[in-house]
N, C-alpha and C positions, 0 to 999 in steps of 0.2 A: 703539375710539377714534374719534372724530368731531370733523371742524370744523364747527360752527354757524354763519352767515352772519347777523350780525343789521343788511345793509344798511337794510332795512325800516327799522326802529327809530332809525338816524340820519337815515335820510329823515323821518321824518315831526318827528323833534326840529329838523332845519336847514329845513325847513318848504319841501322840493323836494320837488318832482315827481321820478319814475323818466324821462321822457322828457326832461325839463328836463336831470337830470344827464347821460344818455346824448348828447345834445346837445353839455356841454360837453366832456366827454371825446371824444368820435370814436368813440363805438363804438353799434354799434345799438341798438336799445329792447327788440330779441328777447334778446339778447347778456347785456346788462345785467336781460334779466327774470330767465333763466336763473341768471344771478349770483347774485340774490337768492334767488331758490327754491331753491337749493341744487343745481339741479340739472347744475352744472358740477362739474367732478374737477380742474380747475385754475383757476390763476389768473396772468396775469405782471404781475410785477412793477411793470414803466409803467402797467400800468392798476390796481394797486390804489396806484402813486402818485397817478396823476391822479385816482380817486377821492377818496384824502387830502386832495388839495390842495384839490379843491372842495369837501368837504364841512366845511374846515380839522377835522381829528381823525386820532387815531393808530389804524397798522392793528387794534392790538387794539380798535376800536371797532366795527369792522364784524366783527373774523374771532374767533372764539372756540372753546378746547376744550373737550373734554367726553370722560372717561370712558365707553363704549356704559353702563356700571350708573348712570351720573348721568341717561344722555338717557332721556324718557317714548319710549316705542312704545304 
């Protein structure tokens, strides 16, 4: 099982920048790279609100599953 991170993808659809958004939320550019890349093991809560709010979209926009036999290696 796997979560997929497709912050990327509403970023470039709500036509932000990653430092733009990290801006409006309060949290770093490193922080928020990491978010995207996947290469965080969590997440709280306040920030994937404050992500929603600014990006106006629902969590499942950004956070998505997958089966490990669905995801490509």
């Amino acid at each position: 099982m796997a979560i997929i991170i497709r912050l990327d993808r509403v970023l470039v659809e709500r036509k932000i920048k990653l430092n733009e958004l990290a801006e409006e939320i309060g949290i770093t550019n490193v922080n928020l790279s990491n978010l995207k890349t996947g290469k965080v093991k969590a997440i709280r809560f306040s920030t994937l609100d404050a992500i929603c709010k600014v990006l106006k979209c629902q969590p499942g926009d950004i956070l998505e599953f997958a089966d490990q036999e669905d995801t490509v290696t």
